[in-house]
KOLMI-967244 format. One line per field, with one value per atom (N, C-alpha, C): atom name; x, y negated, z. Coordinates in steps of 0.05 Angstrom, whole numbers, padded with zeros to 5 digits, m for minus. Layout:
# KOLMI-967244
at = (CA/...)
x = (X/...)
y = (Y/...)
z = (Z/...)
This chain:
# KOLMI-967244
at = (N/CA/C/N/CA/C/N/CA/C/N/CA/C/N/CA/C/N/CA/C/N/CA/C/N/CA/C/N/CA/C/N/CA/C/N/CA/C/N/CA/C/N/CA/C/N/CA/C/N/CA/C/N/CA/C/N/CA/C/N/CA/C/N/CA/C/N/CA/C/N/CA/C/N/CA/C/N/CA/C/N/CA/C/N/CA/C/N/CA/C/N/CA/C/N/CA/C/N/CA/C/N/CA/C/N/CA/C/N/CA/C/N/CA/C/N/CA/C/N/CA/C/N/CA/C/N/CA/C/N/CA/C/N/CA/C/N/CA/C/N/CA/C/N/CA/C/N/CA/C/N/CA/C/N/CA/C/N/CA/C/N/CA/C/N/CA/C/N/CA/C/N/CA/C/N/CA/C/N/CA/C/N/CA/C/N/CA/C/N/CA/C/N/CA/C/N/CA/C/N/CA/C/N/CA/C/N/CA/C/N/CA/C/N/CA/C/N/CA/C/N/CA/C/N/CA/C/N/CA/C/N/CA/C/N/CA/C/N/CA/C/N/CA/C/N/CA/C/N/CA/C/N/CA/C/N/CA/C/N/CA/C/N/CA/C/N/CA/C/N/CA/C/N/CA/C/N/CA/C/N/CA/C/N/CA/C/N/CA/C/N/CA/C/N/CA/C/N/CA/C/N/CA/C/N/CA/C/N/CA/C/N/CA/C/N/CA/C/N/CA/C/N/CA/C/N/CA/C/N/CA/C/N/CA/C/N/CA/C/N/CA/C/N/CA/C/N/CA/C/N/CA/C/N/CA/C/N/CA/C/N/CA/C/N/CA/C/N/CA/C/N/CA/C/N/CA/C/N/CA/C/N/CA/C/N/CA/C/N/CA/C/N/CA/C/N/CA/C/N/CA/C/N/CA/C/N/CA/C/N/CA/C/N/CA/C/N/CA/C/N/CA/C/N/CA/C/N/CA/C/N/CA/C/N/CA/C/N/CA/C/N/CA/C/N/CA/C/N/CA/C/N/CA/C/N/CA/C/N/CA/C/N/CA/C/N/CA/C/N/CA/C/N/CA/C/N/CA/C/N/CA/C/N/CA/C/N/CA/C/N/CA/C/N/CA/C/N/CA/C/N/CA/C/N/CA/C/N/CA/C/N/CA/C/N/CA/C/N/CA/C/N/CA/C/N/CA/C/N/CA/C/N/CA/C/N/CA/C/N/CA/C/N/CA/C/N/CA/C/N/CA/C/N/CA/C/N/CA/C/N/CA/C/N/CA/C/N/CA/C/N/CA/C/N/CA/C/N/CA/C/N/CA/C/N/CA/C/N/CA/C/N/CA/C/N/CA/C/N/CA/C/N/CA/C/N/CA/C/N/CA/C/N/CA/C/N/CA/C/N/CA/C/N/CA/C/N/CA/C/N/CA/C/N/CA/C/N/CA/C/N/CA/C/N/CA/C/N/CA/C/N/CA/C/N/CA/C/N/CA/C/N/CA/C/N/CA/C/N/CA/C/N/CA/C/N/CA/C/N/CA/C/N/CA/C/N/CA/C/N/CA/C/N/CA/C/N/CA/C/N/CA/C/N/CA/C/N/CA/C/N/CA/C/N/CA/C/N/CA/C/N/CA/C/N/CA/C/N/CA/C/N/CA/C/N/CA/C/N/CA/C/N/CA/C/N/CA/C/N/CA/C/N/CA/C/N/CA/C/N/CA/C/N/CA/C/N/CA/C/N/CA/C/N/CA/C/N/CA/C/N/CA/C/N/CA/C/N/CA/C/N/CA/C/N/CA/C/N/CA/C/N/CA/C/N/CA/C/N/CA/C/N/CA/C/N/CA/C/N/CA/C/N/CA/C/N/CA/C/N/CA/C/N/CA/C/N/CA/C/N/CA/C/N/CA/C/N/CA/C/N/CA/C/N/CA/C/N/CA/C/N/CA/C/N/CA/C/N/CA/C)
x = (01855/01880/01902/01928/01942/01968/01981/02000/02017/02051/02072/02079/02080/02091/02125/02139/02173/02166/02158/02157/02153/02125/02121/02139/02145/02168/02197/02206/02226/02225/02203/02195/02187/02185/02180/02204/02226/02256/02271/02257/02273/02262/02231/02218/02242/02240/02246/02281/02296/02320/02327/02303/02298/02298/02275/02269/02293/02304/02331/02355/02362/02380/02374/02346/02341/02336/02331/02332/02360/02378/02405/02426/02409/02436/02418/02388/02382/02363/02351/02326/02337/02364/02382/02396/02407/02428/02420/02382/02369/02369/02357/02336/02360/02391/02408/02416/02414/02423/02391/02367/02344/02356/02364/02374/02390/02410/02434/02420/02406/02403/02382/02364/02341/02361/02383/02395/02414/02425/02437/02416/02395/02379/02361/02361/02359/02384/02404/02429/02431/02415/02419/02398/02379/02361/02362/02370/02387/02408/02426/02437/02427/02410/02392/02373/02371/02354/02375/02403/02419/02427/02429/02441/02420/02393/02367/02369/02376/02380/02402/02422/02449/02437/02433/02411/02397/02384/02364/02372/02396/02412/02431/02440/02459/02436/02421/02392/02391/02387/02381/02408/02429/02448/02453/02455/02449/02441/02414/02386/02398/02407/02414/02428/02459/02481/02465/02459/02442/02432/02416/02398/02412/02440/02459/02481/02474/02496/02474/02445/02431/02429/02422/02423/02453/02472/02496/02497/02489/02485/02467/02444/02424/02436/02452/02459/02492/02499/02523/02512/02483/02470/02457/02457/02446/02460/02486/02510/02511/02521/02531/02511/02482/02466/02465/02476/02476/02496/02515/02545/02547/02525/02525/02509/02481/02465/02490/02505/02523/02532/02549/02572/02557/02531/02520/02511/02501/02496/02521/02542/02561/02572/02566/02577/02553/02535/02516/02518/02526/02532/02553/02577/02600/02597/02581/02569/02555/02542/02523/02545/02563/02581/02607/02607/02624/02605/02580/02564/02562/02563/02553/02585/02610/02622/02632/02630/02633/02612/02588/02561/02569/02588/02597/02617/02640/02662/02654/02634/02628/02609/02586/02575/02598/02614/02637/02656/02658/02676/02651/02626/02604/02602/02606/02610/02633/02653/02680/02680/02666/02665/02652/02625/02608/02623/02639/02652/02670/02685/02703/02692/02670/02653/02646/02641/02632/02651/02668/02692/02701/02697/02698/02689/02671/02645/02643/02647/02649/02678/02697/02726/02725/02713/02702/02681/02659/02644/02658/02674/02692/02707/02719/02739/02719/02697/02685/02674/02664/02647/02669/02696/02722/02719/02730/02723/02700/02693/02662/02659/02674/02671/02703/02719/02738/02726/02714/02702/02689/02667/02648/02663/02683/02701/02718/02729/02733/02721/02705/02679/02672/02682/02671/02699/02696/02702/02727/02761/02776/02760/02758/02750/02736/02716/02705/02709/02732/02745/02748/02752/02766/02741/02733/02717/02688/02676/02650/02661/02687/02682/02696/02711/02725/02707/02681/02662/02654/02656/02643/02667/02691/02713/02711/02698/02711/02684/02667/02645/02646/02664/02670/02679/02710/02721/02708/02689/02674/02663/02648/02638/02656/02690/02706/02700/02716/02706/02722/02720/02728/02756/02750/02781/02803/02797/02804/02815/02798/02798/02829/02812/02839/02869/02873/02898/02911/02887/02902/02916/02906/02913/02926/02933/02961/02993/02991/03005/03033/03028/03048/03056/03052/03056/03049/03049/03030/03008/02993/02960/02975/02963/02962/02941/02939/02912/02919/02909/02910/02894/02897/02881/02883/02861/02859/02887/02894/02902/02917/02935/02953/02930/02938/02917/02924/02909/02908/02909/02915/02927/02909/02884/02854/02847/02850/02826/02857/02883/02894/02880/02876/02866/02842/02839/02806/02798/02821/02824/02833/02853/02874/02845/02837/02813/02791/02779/02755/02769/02796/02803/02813/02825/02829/02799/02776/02756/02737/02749/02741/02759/02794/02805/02818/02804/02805/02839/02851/02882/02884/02903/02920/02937/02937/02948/02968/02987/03007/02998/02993/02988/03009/03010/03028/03010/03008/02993/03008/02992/02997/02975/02988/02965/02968/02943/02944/02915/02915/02901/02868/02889/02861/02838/02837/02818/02802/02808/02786/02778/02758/02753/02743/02747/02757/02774/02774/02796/02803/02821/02826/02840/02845/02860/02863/02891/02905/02926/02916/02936/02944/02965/02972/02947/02928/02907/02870/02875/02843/02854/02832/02829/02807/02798/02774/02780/02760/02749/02723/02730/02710/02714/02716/02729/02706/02712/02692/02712/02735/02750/02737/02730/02723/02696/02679/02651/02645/02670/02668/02673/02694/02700/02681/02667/02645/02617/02622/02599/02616/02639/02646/02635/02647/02634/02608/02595/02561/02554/02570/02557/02569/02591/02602/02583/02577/02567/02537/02522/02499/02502/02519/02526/02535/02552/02550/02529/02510/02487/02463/02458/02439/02447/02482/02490/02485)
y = (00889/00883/00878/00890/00885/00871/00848/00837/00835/00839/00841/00814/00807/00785/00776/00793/00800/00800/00808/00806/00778/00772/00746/00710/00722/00701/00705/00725/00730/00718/00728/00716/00680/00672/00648/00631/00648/00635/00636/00657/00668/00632/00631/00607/00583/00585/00562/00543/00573/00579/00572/00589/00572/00547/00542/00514/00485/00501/00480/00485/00504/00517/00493/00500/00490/00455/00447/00411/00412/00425/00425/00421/00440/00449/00445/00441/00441/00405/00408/00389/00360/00366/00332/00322/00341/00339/00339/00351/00341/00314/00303/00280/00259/00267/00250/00250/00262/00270/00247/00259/00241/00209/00201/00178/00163/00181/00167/00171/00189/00186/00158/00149/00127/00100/00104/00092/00077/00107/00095/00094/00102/00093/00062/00048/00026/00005/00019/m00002/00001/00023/00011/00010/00005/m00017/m00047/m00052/m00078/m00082/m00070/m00076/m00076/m00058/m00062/m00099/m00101/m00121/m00149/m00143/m00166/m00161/m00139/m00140/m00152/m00145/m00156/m00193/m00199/m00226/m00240/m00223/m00235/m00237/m00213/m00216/m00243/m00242/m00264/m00292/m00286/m00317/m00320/m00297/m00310/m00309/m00300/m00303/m00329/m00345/m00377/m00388/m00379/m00395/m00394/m00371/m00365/m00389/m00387/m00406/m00433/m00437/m00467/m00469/m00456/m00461/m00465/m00439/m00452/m00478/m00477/m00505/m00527/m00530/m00545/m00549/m00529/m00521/m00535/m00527/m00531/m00569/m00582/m00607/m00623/m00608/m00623/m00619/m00597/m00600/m00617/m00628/m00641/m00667/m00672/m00693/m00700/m00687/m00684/m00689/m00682/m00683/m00717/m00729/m00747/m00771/m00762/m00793/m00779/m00754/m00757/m00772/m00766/m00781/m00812/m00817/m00855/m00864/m00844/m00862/m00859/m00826/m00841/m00857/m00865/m00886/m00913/m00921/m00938/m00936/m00915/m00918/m00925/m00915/m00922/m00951/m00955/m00989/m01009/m00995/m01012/m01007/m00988/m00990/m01003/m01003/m01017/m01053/m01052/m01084/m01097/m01074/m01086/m01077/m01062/m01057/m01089/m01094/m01123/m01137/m01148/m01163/m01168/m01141/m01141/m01152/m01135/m01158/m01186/m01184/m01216/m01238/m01226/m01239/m01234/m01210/m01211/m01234/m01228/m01251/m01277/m01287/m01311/m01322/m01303/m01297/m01301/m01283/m01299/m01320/m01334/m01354/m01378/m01371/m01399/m01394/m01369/m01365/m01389/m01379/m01395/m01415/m01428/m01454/m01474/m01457/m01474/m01463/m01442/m01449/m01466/m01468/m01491/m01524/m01520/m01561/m01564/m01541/m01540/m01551/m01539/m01537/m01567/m01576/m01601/m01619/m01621/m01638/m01634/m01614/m01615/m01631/m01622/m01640/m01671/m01679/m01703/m01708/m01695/m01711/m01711/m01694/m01702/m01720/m01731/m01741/m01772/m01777/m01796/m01808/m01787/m01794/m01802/m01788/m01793/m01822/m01829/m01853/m01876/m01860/m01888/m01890/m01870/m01870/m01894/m01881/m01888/m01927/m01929/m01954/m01975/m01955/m01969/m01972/m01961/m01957/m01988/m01990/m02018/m02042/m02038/m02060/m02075/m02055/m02061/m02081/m02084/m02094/m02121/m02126/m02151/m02168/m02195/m02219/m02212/m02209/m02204/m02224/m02244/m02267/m02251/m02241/m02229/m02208/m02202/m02176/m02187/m02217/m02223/m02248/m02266/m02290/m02291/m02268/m02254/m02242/m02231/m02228/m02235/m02270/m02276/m02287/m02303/m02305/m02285/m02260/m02241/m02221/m02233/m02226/m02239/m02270/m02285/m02269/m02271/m02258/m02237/m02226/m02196/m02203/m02219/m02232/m02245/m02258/m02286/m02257/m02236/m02208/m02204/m02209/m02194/m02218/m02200/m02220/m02241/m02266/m02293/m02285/m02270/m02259/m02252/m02235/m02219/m02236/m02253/m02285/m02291/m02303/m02322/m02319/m02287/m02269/m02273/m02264/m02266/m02296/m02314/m02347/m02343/m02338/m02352/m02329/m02305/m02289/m02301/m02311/m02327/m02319/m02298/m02271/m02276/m02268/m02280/m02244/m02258/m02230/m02221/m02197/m02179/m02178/m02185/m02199/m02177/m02150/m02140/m02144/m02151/m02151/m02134/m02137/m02109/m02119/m02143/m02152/m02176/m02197/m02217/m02240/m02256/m02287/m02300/m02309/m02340/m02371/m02379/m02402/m02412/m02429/m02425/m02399/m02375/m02358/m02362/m02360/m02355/m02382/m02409/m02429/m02426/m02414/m02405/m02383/m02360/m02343/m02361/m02382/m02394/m02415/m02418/m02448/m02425/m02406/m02389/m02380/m02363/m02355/m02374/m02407/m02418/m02430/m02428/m02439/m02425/m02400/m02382/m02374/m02374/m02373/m02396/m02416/m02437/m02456/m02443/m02456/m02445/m02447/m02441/m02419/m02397/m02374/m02360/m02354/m02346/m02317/m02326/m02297/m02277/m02250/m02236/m02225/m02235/m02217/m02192/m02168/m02144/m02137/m02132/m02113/m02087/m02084/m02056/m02041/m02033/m02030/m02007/m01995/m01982/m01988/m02014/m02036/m02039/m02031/m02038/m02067/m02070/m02101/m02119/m02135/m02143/m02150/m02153/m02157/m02142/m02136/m02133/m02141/m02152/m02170/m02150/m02144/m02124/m02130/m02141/m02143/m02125/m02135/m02114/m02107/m02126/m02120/m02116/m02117/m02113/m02106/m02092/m02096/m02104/m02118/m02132/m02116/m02102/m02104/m02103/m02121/m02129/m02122/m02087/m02089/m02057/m02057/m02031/m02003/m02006/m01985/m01973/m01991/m01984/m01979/m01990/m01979/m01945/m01948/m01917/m01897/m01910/m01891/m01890/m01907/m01908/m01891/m01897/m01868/m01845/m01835/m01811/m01793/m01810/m01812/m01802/m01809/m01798/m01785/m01782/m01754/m01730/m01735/m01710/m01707/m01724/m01721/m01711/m01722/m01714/m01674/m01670/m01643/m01633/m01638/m01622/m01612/m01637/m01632/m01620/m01615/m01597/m01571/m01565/m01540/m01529)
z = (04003/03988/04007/04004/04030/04014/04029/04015/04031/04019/04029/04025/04051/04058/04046/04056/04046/04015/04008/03974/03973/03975/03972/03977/03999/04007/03995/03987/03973/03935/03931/03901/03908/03931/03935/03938/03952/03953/03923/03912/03877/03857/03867/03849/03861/03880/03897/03880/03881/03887/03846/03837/03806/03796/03811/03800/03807/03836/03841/03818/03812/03790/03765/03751/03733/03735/03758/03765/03757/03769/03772/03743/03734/03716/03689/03685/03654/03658/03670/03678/03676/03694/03703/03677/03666/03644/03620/03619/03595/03593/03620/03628/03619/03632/03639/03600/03580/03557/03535/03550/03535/03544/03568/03575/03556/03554/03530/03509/03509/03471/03480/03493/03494/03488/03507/03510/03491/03479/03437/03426/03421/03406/03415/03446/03437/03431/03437/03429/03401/03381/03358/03344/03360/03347/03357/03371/03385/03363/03348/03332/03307/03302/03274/03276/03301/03301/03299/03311/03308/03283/03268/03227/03217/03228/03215/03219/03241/03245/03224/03234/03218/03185/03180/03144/03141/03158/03159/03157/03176/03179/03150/03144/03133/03101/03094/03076/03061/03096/03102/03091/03093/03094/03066/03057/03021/03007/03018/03011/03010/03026/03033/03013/03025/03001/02966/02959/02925/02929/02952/02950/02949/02965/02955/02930/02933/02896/02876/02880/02851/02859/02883/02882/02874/02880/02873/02844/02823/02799/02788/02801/02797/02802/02822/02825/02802/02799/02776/02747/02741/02720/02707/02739/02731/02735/02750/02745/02713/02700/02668/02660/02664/02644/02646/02679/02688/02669/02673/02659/02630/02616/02579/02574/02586/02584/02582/02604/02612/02582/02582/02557/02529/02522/02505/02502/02519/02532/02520/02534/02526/02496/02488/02462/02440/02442/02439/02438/02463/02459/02447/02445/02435/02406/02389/02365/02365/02369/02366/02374/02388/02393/02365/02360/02334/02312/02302/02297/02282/02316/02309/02307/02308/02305/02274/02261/02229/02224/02234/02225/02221/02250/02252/02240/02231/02222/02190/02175/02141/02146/02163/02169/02161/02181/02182/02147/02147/02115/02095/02094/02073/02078/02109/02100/02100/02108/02096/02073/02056/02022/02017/02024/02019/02020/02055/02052/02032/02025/02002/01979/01968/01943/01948/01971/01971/01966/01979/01974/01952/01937/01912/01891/01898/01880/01883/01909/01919/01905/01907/01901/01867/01850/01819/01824/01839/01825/01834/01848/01858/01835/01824/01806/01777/01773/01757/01749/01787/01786/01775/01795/01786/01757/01740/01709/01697/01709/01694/01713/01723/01740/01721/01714/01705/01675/01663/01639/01638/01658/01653/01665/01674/01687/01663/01640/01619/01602/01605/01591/01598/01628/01637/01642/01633/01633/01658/01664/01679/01701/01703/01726/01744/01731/01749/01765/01760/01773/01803/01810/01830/01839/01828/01833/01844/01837/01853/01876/01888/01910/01927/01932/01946/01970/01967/01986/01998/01991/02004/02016/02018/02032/02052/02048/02068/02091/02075/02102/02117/02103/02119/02145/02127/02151/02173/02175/02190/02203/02201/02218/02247/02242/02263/02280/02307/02332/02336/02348/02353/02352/02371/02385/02365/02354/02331/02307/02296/02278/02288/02310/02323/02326/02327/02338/02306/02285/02260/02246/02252/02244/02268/02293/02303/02306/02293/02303/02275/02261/02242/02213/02217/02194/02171/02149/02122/02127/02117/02116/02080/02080/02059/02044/02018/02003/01971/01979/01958/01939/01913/01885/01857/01844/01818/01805/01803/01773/01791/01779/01782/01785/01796/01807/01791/01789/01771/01787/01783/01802/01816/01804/01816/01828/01824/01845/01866/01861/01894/01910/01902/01911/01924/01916/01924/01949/01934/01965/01992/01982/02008/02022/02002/02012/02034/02022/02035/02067/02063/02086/02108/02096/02121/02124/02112/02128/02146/02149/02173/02185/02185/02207/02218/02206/02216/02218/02200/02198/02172/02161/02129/02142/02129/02137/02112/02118/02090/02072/02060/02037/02028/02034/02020/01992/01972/01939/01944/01946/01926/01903/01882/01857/01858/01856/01858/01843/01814/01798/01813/01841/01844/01858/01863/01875/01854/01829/01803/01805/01825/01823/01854/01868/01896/01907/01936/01942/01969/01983/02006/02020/02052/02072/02096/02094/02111/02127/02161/02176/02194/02220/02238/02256/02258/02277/02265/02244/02230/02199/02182/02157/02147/02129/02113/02082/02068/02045/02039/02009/01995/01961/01961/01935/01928/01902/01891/01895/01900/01912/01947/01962/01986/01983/01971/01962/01950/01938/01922/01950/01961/01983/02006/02015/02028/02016/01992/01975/01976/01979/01974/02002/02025/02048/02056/02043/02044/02041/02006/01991/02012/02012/02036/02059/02078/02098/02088/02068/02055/02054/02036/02030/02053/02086/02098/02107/02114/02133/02116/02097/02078/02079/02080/02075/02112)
């Protein structure tokens, strides 16, 4: 086999002279072309991966925000419900407050009808007893209108204090010796004799009559009063019956 050298080395400068061509002009400017594209294609997956982030973040931030929107509704939900509980509360109490002050309001009306009714009753059965006291007074012997109870004047009297006694016998004055009916010469003797022997001096008498004493007497100065008459008895029962009838009602 005989081989031409010149051929061979000439097709070896042609490969040679190729393959630099193609480093040159296709090989570099592929390689340099696969580069950029490696190169945009990882800068945008570098950016796919920062949109992917940003998504993600702002996802979270989404998330959050609702999560704060739905607690600030949650929390908005439950001051309304603190403050109608409140408002109901209070209206509640001022319902029972009103209440209880109508309650208190006809309470007090029924029983200032009731002291009324009482004093009623008491101021007829007053007038009645007087009636019915002037009625049997009629009946008995005038003397006695006045002579049964000049002792028991004087005792009333002899009750006040030393002090009191004493102030009346020296202050000079005549005492006030109201009676049912006009004296009789003996009973004023008799009043004058009883009262100076408990205030211990003779003391001047002013008489008034005065028919609503019915029967007694009474001794009215500037510093004490004394009775001993069925006028102050009545009124001492009217007294009772009242206080009887408040405290039942």
């Amino acid at each position: 086999m005989h081989i031409d050298w010149w051929t061979l080395g000439l097709q070896t400068v042609n490969a040679l002279v190729l393959v630099w061509l193609l480093a040159r002009f296709l090989f570099k400017p592929v390689a340099n072309m696969v580069a950029e594209r490696q190169r945009a294609a990882a800068a945008l997956m570098n950016d796919a991966a920062a949109a992917e982030d940003a998504a993600a973040t702002s996802q979270k931030q989404a998330a959050a925000e609702l999560a704060r929107l739905a607690q600030q509704h949650a929390d908005l939900l439950a001051e309304a419900s603190t403050e109608a509980a409140a408002l109901k509360a209070s209206l509640e109490q001022a319902a029972r407050a009103d209440a209880d002050r109508l309650r208190g309001a006809a309470q007090a009306e029924i029983d200032a009808m009731r002291r009324d009714a009482a004093l009623a009753d008491a101021d007829r059965a007053s007038r009645f007893a007087l009636d019915i006291t002037a009625r049997l007074l009629d009946r008995l012997p005038q003397e006695a209108r006045v002579s049964g109870f000049i002792e028991g004047l004087a005792a009333e009297l002899a009750k006040l204090p030393a002090g009191t006694r004493a102030q009346l016998a020296s202050d000079g004055g005549a005492l006030r010796l109201i009676v049912p009916r006009a004296l009789q010469p003996d009973e004023l003797t008799a009043c004058r004799t009883a009262l100076t022997r408990v205030l211990g001096r003779e003391t001047p008498l002013q008489i008034t009559v005065d028919a609503t004493v019915l029967a007694g007497l009474e001794l009215e100065a500037p510093h004490a009063i004394v009775r001993n008459s069925f006028r102050n008895d009545l009124a001492r029962l009217k007294v009772e019956l009242l206080t009887h009838d408040t405290t039942r009602a």
